[in-house]
N, C-alpha and C positions, 0 to 999 in steps of 0.2 A: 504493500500500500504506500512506503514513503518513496518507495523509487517513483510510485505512479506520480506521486505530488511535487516531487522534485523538478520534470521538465517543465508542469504548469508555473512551478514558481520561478521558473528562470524565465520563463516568456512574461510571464505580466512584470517582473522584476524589469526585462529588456523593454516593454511596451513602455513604462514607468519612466523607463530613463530616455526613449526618445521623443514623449508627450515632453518633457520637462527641458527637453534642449530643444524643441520647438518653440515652447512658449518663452523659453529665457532672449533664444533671437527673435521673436514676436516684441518682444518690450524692449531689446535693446534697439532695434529700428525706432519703436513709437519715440523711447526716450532719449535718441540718440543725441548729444550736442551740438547747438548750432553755434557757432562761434558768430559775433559781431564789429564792423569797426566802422569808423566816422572820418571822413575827409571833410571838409570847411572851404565853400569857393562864393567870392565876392561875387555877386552880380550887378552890371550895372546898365541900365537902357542910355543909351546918347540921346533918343530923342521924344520917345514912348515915356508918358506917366505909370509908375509903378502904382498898378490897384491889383486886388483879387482875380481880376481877367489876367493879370499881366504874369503874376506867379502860376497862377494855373497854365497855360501857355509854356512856360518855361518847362515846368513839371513833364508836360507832355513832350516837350522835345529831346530832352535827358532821355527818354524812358521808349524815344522813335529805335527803330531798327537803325536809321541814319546814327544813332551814336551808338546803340547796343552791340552792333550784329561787328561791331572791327574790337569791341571790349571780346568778345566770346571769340572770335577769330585768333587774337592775340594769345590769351591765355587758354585756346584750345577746349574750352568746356563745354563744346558742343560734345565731345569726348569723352572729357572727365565725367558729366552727366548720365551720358549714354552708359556706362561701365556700372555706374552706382547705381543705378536705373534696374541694371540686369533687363536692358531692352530688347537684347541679342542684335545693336544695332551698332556700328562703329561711332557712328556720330548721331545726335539728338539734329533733325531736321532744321533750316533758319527759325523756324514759324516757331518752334518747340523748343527750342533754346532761348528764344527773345522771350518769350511767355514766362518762362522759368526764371530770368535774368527781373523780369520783372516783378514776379514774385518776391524776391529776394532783397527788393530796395525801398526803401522807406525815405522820406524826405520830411523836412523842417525848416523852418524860419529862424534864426536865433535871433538876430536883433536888425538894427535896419540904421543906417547911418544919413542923417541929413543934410543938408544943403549946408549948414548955420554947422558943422564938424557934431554937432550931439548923436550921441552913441545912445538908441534904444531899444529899449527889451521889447520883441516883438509879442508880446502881451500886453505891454501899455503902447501900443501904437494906435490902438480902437477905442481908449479909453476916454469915453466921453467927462465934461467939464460940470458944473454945479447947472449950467443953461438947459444941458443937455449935448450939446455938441462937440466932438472930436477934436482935439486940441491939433491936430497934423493933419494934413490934405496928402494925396500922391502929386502934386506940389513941391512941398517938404522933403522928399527921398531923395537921398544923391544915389544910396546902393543897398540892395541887403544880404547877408549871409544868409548861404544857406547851408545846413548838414546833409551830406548825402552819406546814409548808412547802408551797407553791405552786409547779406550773411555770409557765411564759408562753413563748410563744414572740418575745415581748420581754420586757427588764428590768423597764419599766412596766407590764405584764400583769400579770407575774407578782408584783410587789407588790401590785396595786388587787385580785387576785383572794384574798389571803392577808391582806390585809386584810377586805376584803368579807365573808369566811367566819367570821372572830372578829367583825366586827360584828352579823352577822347571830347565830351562834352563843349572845354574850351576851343578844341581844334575846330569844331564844327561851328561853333558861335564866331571864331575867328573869321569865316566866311562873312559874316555879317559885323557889317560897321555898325549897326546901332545899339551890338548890345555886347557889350565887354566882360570877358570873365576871367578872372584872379583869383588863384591860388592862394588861400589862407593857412592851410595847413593840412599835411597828407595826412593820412592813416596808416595808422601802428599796427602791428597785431597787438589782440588783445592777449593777455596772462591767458595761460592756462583754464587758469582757473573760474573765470569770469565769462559765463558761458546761459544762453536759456535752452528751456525747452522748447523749439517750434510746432509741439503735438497739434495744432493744427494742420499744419502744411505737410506734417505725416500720414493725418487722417484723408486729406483730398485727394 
């Protein structure tokens, strides 16, 4: 009778241990780390008023194939994607790689500097007075920073690609005289250790 019990217990023992290394790479995907980093580039219109049209506009040009698809070109992540994908594809498609790239990039305002040299925190720029009314017009703006943030699924990635994107970004504005862009400050990798979960963008 224990010889009988002995092959079942080594099959559900085996069944046990490969349920269990399924699920450990099930959550190391979900919870894998995404690394983050932050480059800082001036914007400045020559002859366009900076308002809410004018940032949105810019957002969507950072984010065109015209500056994406030479950032992914460069650092090959039509590639690196496609491998981590398990797509069985050498390269992630233009369409599927700018989609992903976009994913990946977050934008912000830090502050916005005026005509008059004042340096402001882009949270009191809307901040209306005791009358009711907004103490600055797009008027008032000489330039404003912005952060463009990168993920990477390393520290290093996720700099070279948040750099890559304002280099690329300024070349392209370069074409246009009316709207100038300065580098304020590249992107580091981040420590190790200073990392989130994107379990969203695991789940999609």
């Amino acid at each position: 009778m224990m010889l009988q019990k002995k092959p079942f217990l080594l099959k559900a023992l085996a069944l046990l241990a490969i349920l269990g290394l399924a699920f450990a790479g099930y959550y190391w995907n979900l919870f894998q780390p995404v690394y983050t980093a932050t480059a800082l580039i001036k914007i400045h219109h020559e002859t366009d008023m900076l308002d809410q049209v004018s940032y949105e506009s810019d957002y969507q040009k950072i984010q065109s194939p015209n500056v994406l698809l030479p950032v992914i070109q460069k650092l090959k992540l039509d590639r690196i994607w496609a491998k981590e994908l398990n797509s069985g594809q050498n390269a992630l498609s233009p369409m599927e790689a700018v989609a992903r790239m976009q994913r990946s990039l977050k934008f912000s305002v830090v502050n916005f500097e005026l005509t008059n040299g004042t340096t402001i925190a882009a949270a009191d720029l809307y901040k209306k007075d005791a009358s009711g009314y907004s103490q600055y017009d797009a008027n008032d703006i000489d330039y404003y920073v912005l952060a463009v943030t990168a993920q990477g699924e390393t520290p290093q990635q996720a700099a070279d690609i948040a750099n890559a994107v304002v280099d690329s970004y300024k070349a392209w504005e370069g074409k246009n005289r009316k709207i100038l862009v300065t580098i304020q400050s590249r992107a580091v990798p981040p420590p190790t250790w200073r990392f989130t979960f994107d379990i969203l963008n695991q789940l999609r």
